[in-house]
N, CA, C and O of each residue as an XYZ file, in Angstrom:
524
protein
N      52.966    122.197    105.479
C      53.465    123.569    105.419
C      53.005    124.302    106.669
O      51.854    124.193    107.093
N      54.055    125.145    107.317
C      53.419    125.702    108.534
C      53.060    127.426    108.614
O      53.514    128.184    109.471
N      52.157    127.799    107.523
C      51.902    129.066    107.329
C      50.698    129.117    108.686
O      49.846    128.402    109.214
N      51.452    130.808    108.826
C      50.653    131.464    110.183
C      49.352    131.700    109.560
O      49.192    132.183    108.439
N      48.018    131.159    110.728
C      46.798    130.930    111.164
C      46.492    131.814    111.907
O      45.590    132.501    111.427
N      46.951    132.253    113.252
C      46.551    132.911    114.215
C      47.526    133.385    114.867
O      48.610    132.808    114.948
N      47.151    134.953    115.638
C      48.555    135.368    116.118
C      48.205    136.016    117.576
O      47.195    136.677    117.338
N      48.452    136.142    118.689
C      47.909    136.137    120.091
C      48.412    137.537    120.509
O      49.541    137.607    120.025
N      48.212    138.392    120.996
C      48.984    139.704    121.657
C      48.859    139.786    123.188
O      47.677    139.527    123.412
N      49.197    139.910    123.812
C      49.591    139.209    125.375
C      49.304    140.866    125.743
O      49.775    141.790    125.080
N      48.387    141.038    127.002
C      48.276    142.225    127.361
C      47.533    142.067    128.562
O      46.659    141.248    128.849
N      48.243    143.380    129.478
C      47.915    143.064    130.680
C      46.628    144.217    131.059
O      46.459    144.360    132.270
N      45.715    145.044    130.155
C      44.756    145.876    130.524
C      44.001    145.460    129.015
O      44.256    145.890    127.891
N      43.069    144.544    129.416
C      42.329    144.479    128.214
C      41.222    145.397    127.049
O      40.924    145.112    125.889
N      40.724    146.774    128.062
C      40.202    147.136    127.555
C      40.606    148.432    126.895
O      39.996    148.875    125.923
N      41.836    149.140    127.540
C      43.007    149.420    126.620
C      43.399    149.151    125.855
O      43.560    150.000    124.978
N      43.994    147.288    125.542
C      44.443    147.208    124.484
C      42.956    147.065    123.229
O      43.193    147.277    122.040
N      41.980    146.816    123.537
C      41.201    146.875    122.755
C      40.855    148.592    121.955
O      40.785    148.849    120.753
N      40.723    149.360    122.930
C      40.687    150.684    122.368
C      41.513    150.732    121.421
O      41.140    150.915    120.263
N      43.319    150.508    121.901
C      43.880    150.586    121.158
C      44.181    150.262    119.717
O      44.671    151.094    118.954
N      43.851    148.936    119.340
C      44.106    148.209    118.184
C      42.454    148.312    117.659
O      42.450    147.798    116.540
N      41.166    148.727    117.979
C      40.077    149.106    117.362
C      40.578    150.404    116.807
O      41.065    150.143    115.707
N      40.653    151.322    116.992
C      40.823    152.676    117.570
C      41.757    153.618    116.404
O      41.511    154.677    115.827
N      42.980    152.640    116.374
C      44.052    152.738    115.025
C      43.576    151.921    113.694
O      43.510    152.401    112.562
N      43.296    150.735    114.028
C      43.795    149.880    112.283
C      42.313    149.498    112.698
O      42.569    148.297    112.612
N      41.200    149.503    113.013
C      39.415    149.121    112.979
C      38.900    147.614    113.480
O      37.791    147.094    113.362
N      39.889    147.211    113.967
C      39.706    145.741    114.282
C      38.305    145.725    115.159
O      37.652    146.728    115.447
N      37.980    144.316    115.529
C      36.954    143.733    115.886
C      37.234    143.612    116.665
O      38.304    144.103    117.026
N      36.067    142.485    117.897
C      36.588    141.889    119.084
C      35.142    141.116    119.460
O      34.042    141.645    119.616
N      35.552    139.481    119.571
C      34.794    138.597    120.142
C      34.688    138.178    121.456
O      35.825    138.536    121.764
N      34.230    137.690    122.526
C      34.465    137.804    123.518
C      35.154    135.845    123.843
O      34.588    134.903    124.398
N      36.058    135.910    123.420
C      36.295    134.192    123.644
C      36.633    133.520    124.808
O      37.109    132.393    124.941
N      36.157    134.815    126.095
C      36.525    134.098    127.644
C      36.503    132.676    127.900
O      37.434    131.879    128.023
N      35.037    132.494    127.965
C      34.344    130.976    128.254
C      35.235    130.086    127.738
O      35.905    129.454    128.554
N      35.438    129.845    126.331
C      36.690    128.737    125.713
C      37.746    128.505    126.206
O      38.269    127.405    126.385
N      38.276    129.916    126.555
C      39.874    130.085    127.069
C      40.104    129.833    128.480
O      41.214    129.630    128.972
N      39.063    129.854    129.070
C      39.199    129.522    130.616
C      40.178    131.342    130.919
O      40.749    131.340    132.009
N      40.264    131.988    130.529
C      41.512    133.536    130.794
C      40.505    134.643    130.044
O      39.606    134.323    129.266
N      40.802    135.859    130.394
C      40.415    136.709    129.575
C      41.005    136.721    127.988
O      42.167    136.832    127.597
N      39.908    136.584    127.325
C      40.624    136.459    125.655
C      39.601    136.485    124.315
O      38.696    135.746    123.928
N      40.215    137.716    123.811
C      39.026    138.316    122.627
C      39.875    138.142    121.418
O      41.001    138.535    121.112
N      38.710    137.222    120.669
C      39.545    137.003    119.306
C      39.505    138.402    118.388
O      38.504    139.077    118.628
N      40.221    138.850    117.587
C      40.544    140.188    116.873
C      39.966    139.946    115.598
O      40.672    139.239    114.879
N      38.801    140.356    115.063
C      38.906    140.204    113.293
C      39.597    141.318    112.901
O      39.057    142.337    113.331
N      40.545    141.513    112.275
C      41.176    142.369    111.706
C      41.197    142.843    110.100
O      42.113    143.507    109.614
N      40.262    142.475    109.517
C      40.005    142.969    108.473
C      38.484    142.355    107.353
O      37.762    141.677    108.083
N      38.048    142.410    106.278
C      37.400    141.695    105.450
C      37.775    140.326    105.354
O      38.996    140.184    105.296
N      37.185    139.388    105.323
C      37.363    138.344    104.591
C      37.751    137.730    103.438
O      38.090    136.578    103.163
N      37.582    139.161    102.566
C      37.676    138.646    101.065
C      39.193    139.160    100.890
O      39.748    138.653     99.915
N      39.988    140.073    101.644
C      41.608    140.316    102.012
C      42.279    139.766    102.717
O      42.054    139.401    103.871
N      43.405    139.619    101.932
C      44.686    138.715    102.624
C      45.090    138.945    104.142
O      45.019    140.118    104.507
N      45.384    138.284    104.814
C      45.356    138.426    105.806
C      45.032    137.534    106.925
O      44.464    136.505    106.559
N      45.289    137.670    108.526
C      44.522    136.190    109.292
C      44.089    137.287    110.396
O      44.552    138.428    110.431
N      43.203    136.807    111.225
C      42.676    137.357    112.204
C      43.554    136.455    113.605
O      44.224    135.445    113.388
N      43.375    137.055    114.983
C      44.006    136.607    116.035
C      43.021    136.847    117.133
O      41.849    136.468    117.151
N      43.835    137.716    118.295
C      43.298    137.601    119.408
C      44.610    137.996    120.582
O      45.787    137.636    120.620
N      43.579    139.134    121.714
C      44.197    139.372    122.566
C      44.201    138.621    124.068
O      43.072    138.362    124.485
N      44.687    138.455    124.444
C      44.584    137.254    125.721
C      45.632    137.853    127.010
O      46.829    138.139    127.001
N      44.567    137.894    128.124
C      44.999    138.231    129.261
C      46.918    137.833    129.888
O      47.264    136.661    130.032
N      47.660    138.722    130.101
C      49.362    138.465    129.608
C      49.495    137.444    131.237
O      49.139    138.008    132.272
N      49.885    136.354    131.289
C      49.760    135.539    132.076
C      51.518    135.669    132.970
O      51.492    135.647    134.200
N      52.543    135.760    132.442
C      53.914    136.491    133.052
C      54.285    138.182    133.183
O      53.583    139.111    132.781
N      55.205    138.237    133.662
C      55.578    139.864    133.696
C      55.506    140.423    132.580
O      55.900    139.584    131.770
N      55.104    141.793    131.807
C      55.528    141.684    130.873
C      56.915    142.194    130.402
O      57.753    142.374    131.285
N      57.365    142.530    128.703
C      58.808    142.572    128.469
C      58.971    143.977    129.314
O      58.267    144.791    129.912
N      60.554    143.706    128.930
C      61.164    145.057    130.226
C      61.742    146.176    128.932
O      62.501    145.658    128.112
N      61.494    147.264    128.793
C      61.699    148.424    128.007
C      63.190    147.687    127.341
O      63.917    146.873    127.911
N      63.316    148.143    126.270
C      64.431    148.258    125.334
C      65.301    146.658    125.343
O      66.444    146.417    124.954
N      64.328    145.781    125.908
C      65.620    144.328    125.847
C      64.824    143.867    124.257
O      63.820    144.259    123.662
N      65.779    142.939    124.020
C      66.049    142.451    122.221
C      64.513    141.684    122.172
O      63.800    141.208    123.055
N      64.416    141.773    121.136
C      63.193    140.657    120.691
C      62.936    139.874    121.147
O      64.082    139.685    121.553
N      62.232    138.801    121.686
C      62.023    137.692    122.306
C      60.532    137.361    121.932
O      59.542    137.790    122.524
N      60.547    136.557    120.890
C      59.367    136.143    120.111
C      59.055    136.631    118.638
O      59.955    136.899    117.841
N      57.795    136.718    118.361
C      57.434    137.034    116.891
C      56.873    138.771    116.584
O      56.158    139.446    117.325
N      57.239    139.010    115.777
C      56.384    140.786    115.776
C      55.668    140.290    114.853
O      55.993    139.249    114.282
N      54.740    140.865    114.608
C      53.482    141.314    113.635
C      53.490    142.747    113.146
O      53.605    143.788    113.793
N      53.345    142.553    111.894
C      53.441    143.729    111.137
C      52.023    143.917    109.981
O      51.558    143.115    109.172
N      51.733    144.930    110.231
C      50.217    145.633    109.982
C      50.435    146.300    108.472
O      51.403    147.040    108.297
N      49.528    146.023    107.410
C      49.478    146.594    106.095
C      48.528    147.842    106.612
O      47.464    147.679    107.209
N      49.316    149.572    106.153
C      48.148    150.140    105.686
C      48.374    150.899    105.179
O      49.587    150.895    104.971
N      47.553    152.310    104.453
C      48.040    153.006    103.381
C      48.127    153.954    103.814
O      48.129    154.675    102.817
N      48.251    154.894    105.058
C      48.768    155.774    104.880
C      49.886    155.704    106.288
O      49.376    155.568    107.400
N      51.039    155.781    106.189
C      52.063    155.862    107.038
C      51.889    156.952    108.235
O      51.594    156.649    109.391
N      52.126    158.299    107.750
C      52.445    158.910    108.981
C      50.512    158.935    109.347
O      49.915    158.948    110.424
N      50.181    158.933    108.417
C      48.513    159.172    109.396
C      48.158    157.972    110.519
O      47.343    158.064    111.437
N      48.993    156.838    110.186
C      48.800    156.108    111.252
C      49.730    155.809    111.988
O      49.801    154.716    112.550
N      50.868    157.032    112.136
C      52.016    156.682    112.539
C      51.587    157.779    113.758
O      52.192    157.814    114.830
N      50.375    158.728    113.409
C      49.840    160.019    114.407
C      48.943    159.108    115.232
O      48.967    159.221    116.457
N      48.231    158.297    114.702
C      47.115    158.065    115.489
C      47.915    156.849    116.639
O      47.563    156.930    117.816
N      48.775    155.958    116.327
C      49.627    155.140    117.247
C      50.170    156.072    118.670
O      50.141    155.756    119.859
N      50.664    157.339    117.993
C      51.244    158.012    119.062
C      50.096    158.626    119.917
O      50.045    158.464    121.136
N      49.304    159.244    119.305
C      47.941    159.722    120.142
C      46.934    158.731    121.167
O      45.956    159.091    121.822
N      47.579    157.289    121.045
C      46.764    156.658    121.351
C      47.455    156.028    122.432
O      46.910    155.322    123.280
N      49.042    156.389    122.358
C      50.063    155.903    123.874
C      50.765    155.196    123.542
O      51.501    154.749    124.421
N      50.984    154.624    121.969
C      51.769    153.918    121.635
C      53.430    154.667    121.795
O      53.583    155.771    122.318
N      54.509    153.886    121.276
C      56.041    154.402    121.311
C      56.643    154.336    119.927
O      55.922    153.630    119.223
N      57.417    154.680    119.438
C      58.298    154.684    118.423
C      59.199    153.726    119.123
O      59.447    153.853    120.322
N      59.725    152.706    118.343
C      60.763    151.601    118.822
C      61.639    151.753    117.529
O      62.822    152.066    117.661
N      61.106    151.545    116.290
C      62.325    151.862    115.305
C      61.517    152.875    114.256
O      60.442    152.580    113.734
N      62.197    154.052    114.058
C      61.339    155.161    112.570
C      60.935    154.919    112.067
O      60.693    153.738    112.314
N      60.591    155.153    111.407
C      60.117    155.086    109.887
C      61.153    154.902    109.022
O      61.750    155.979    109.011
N      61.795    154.003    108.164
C      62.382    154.095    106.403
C      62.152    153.148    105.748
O      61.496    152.138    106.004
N      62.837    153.535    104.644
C      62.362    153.077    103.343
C      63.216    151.737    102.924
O      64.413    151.452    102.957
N      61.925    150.995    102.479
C      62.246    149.781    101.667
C      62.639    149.597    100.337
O      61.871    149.081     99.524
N      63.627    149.926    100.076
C      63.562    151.022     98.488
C      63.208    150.094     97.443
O      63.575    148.934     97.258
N      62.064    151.174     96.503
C      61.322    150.513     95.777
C      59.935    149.793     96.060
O      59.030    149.556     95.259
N      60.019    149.488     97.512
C      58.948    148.511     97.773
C      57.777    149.416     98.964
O      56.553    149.322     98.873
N      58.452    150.199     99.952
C      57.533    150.189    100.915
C      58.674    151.402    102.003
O      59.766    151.969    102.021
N      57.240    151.169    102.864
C      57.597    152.407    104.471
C      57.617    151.269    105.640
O      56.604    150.599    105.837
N      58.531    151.116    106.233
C      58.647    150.179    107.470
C      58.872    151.087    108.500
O      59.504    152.127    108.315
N      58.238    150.656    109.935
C      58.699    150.896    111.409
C      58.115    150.329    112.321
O      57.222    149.549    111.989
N      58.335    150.468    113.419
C      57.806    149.824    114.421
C      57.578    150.152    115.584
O      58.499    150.833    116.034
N      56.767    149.982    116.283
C      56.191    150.554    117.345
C      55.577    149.576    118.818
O      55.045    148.470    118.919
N      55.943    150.553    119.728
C      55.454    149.893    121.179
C      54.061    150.111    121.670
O      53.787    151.278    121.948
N      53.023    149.109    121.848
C      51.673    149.133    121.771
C      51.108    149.825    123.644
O      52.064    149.838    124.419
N      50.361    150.100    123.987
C      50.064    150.097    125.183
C      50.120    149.173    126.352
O      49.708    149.364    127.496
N      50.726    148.110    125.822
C      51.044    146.535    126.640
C      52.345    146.406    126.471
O      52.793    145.454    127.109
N      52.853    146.788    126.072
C      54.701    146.962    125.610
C      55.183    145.755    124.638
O      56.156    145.003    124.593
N      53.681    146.012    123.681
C      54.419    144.860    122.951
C      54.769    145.647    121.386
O      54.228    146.706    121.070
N      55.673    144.984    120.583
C      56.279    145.498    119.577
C      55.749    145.030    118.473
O      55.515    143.822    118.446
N      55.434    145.827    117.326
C      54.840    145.589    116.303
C      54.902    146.861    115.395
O      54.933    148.045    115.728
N      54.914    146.075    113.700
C      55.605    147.179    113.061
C      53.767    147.203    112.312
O      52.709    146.638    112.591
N      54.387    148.531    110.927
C      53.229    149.145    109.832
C      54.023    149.033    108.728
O      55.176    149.464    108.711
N      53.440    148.429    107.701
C      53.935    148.708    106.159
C      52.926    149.693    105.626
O      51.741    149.790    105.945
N      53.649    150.444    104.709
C      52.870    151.013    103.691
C      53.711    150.689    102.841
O      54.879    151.077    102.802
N      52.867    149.533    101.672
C      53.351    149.585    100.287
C      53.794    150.931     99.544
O      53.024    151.891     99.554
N      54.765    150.988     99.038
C      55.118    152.647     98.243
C      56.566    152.265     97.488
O      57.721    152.370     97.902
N      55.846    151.605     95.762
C      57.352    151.875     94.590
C      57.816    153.129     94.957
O      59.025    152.976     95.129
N      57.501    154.368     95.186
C      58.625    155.574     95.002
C      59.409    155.234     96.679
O      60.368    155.978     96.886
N      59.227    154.638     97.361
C      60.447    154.403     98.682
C      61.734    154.762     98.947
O      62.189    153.968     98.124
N      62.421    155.127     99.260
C      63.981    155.200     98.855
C      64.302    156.429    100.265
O      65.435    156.873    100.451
């Protein structure tokens, strides 16, 4: 079975993107240079005893993506409970709006957003009243 283990975020100012993703959702950061032969900090991103996998940011080795072209790769999408409060702190922090905020009806708050490295990644907030 090939369930996701680890997930990499490609960024070309490392200690930016670290502010960034500490800063919003509380993540960690290991220093995993030496292994990687590149700049590259593994991310704990949450408890252990919650669902979830931890990753890692790693020095962006090509150009990076060019504003508004289609997907090209995997997004990652972030559980948390309160939507617009972390939909303020993304923007305060230099992030972009890439798609709004709506509703998963019945289930949840989806959107997605452009990180300080221009990479794309959404927020759920679980929420039955959705619609």
């Amino acid at each position: 079975m090939g369930r996701l283990v680890h997930f990499e975020i490609h960024v070309d100012d490392m200690d930016r993107a670290k502010k960034f993703y500490g800063e919003i959702f509380g993540w960690t950061f290991q220093d995993w240079t030496e292994f990687a032969g590149i700049p590259y900090f593994g991310a704990v991103t949450g408890d252990e005893s919650q669902l979830g996998i931890n990753g890692a940011l790693m020095k962006r080795q090509t150009p990076p993506p060019e504003q508004n072209q289609p997907m090209n790769g995997f997004s990652c999408t972030l559980g948390i409970e309160d939507y617009d409060s972390t939909e303020a702190k993304i923007l305060e922090h230099g992030g972009k709006v890439a798609m709004p905020k709506y509703a998963l009806p019945g289930m949840a708050w989806q959107g997605y957003y452009v990180d300080t490295e221009g990479n794309i990644f959404g927020i759920h907030q679980p929420d039955e009243n959705a619609k």
